[in-house]
N, C-alpha and C positions, 0 to 999 in steps of 0.2 A: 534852459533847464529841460532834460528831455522827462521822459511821462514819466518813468520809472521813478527817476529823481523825486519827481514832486509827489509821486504816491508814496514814496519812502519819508518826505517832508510830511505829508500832511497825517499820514500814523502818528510819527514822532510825536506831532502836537497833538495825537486825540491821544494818546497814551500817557505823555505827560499832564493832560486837563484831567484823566482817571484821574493818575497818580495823586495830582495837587488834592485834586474834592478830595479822596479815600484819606490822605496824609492830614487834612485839616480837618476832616470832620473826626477822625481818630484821637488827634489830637486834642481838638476841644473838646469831644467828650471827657476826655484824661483831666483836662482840667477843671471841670463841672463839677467831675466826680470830684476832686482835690479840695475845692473849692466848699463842697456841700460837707463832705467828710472836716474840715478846716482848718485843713493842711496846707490850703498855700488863702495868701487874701490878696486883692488888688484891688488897686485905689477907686476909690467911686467916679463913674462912666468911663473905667479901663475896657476897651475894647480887647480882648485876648484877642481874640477872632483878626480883627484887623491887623495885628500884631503876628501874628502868624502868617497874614499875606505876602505882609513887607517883607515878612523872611524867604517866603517863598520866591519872591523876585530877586530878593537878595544872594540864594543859592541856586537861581539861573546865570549869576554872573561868575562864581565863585569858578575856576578849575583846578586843578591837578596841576604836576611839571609836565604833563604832556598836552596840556591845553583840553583835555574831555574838563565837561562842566561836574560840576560835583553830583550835582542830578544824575547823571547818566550810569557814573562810577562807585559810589556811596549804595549801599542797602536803604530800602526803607525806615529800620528801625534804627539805620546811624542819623536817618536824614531827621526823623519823630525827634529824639532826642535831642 
């Protein structure tokens, strides 16, 4: 892997680790709010929070017909929702 490469790699992942916090802590607040307002309810010691990680690993595997990860190609607020 020559230098460029791996300084192109190692962005990718501090950009995606933003993306995830900003995406999940957005997120949870959304639900907080939903939650307090009592608009949405889940079950007693439902983790949202954890529930939103699994998803987060789950749409680093997800891609496209041309192989980019849905991560990459998706907006934020397609990925939120």
């Amino acid at each position: 892997m020559t230098t460029a490469t791996a300084e192109k790699t190692n962005s990718q992942v501090k950009t995606n680790a933003i993306a995830k916090k900003e995406v999940i802590d957005i997120v949870s607040e959304r639900i907080r709010t939903l939650q307090e307002r009592r608009e949405l309810h889940l079950p007693p010691n439902y983790s949202a929070e954890n529930a939103l990680k699994a998803a987060w690993l789950a749409l680093q595997e997800v891609t496209d017909k041309d192989g980019k990860t849905a991560l990459t190609v998706c907006d934020r607020n397609s990925i939120m929702n």
